[in-house]
C-alpha positions as a Markdown table, in Angstrom:
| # | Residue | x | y | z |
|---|---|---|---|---|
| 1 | Unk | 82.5 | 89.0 | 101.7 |
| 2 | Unk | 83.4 | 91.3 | 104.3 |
| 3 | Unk | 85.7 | 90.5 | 107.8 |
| 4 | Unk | 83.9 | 91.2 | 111.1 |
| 5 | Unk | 85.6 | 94.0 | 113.3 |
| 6 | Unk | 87.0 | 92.5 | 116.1 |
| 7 | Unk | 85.0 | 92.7 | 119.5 |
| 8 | Unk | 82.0 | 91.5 | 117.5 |
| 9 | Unk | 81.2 | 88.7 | 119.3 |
| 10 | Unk | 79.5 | 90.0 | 121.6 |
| 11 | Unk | 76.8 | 91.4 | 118.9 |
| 12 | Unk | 77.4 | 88.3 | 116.4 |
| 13 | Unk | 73.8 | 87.2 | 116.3 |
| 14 | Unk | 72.5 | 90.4 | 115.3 |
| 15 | Unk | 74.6 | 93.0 | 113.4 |
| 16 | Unk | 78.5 | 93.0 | 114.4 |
| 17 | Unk | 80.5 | 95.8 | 112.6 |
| 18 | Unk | 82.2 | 95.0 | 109.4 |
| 19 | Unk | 85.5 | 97.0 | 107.9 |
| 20 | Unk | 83.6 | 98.6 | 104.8 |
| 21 | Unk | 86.3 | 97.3 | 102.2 |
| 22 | Unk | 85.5 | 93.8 | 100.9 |
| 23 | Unk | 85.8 | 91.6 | 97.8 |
| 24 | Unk | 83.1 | 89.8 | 95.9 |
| 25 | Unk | 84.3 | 86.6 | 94.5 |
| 26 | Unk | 83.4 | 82.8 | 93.6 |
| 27 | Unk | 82.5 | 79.9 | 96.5 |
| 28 | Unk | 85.4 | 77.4 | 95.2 |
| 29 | Unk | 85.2 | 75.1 | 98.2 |
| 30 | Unk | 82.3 | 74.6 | 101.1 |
| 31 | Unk | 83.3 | 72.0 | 104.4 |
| 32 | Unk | 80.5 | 71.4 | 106.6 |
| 33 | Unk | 81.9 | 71.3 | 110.5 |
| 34 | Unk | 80.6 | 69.7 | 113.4 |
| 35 | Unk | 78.7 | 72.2 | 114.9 |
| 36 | Unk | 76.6 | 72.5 | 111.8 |
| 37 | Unk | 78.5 | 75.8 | 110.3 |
| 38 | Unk | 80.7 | 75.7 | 107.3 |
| 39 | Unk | 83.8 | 76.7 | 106.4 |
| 40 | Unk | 84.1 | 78.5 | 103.1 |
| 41 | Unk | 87.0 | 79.3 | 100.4 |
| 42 | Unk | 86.3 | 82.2 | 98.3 |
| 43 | Unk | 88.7 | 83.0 | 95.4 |
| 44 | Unk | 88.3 | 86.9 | 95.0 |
| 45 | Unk | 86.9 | 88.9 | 92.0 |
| 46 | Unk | 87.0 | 92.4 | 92.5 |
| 47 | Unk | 87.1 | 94.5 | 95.3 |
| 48 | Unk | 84.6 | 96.9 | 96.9 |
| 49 | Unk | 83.7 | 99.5 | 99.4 |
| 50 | Unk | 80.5 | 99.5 | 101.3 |
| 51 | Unk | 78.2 | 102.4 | 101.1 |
| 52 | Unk | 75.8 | 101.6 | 103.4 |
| 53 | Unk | 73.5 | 99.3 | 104.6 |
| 54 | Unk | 70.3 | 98.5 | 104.0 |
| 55 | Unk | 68.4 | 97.8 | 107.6 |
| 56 | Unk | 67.2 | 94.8 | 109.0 |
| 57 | Unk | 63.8 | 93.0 | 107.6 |
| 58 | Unk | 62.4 | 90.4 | 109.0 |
| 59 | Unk | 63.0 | 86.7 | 107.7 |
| 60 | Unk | 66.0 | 88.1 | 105.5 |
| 61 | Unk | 68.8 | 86.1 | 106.8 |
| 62 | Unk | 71.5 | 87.7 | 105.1 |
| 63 | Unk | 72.8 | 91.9 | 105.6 |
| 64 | Unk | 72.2 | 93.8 | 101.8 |
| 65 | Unk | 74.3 | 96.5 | 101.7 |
| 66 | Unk | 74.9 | 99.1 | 98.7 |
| 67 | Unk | 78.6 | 98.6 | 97.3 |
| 68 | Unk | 81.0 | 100.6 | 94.8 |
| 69 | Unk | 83.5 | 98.7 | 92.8 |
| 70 | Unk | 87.5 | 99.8 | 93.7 |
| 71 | Unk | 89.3 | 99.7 | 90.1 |
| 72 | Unk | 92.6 | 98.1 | 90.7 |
| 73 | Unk | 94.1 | 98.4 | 87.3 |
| 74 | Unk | 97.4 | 98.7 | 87.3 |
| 75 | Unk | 98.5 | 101.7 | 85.6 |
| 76 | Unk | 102.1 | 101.9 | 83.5 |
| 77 | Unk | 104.0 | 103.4 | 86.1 |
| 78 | Unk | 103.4 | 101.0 | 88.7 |
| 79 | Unk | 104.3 | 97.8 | 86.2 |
| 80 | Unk | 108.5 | 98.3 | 86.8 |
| 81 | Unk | 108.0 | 98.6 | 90.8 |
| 82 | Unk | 105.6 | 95.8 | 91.0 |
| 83 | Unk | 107.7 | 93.7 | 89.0 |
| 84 | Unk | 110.9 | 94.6 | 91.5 |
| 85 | Unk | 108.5 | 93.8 | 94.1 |
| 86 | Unk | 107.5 | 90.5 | 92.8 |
| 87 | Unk | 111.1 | 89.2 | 92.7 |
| 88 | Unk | 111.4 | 90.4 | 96.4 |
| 89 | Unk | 108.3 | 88.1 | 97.5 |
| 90 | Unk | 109.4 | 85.5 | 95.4 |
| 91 | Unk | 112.9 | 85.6 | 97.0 |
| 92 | Unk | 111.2 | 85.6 | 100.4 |
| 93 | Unk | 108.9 | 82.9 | 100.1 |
| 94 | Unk | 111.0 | 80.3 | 97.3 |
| 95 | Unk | 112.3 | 78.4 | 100.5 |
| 96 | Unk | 109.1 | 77.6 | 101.8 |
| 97 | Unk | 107.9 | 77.0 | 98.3 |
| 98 | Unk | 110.4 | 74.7 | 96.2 |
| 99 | Unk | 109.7 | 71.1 | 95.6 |
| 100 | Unk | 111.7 | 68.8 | 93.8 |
| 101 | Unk | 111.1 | 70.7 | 90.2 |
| 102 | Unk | 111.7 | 74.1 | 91.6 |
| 103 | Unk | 109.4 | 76.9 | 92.4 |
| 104 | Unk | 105.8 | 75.9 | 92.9 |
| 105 | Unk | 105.0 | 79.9 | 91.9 |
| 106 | Unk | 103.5 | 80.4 | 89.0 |
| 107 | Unk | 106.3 | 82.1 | 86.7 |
| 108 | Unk | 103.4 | 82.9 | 83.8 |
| 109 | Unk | 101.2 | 84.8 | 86.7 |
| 110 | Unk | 100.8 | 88.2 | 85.9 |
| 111 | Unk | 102.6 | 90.1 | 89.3 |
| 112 | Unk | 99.1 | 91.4 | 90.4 |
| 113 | Unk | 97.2 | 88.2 | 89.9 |
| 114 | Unk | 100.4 | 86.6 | 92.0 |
| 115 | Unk | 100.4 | 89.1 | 94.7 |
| 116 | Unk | 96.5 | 89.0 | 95.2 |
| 117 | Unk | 96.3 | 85.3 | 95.4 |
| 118 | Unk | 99.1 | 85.1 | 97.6 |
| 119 | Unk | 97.6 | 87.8 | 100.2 |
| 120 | Unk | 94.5 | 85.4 | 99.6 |
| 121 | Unk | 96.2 | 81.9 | 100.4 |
| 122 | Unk | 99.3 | 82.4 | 102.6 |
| 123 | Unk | 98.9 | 81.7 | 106.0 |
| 124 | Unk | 98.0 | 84.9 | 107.0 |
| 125 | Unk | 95.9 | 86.4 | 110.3 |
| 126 | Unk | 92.3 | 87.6 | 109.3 |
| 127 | Unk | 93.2 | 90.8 | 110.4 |
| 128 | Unk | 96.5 | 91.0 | 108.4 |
| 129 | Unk | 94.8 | 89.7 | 105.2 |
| 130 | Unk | 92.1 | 92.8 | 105.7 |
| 131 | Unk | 95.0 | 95.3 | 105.9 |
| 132 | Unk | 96.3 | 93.9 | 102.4 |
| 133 | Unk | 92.8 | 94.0 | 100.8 |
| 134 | Unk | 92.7 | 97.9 | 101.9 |
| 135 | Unk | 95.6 | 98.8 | 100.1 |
| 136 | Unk | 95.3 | 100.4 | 97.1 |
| 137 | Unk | 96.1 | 98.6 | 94.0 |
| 138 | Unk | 98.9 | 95.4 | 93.9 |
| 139 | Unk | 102.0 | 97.4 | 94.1 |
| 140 | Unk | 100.6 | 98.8 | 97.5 |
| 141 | Unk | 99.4 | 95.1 | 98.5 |
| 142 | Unk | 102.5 | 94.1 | 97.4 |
| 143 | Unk | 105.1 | 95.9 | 99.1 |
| 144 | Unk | 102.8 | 95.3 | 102.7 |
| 145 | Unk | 102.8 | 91.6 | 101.8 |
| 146 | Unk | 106.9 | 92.2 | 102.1 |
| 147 | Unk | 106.4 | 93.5 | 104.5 |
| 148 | Unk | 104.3 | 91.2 | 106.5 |
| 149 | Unk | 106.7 | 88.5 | 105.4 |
| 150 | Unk | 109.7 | 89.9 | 106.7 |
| 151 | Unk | 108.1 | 90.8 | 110.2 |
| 152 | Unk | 107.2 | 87.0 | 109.9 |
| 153 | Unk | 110.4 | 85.5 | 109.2 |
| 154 | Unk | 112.4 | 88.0 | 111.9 |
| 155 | Unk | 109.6 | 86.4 | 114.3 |
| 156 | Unk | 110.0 | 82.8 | 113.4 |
| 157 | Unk | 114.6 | 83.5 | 114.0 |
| 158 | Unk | 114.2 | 85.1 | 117.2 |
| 159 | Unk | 113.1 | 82.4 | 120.1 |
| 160 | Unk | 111.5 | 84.8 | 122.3 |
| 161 | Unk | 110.1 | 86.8 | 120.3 |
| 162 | Unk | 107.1 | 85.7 | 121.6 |
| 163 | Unk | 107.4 | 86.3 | 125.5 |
| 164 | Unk | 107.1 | 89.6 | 127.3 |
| 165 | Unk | 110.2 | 90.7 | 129.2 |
């Protein structure tokens, strides 16, 4: 799955641009809408960068383009900071996420597992969720998804934050 650039609605029937990083992952949910599209929920598997695309034949519905895995291992150094970063998140978001039995976040996640299904599921602009996916490995994601939140939160305190002066 890849996002669609924005402007691409004025090519969307044919071939709109695509951002070249995208993930591969499982259809975990399909709602059929009025208009005879569907929405679909895809729970991400790995990540990838396109190489190039294979061109248009005819009666082939769907683009085929060539693909190379991204690794996003997290290597030793990076296990301390991502942790730190982990607690900041969870700090950030435990309001917005506690029920009756406390947190609703998984405490038995591993961090990058947490931080990529959060960048997945929060409520989160297409565009915003693209900038996470092109970070490099889960401490990167992880620190912009901080980042993202505080921006967020600063917005939602100030009541015209919205409005042009």
């Amino acid at each position: 799955m890849t996002l669609l650039k924005p402007g691409h609605e004025e090519a969307y029937e044919g071939r709109p641009p695509v951002f070249t990083p995208g993930c591969a992952g499982l259809i975990t949910h399909v709602e059929r809408q009025n208009d005879g599209g569907f929405n679909l929920i895809l729970r991400g598997l790995s990540k990838f960068r396109i190489d190039e695309e294979e061109p248009p034949t005819d009666g082939v519905l769907y683009r085929i383009a060539h693909v190379t895995p991204l690794d996003e291992e997290v290597g030793t150094a990076d296990r301390a900071p991502l942790r730190e970063e982990r607690r900041r998140l969870e700090g950030m978001l435990a309001p917005s996420l506690l029920n009756e039995g406390g947190s609703r976040l998984p405490r038995d996640m591993a961090d990058d597992d947490l931080v990529n299904a959060l960048s997945q599921y929060l409520d989160l602009e297409p565009v915003e969720k693209q900038a996470l996916l092109e970070r490099h490995g889960p401490l990167a994601r992880c620190r912009t998804l901080v980042e993202l939140i505080e921006m967020k939160l600063l917005m939602q305190r100030q009541p015209d934050s919205g409005k042009l002066h």
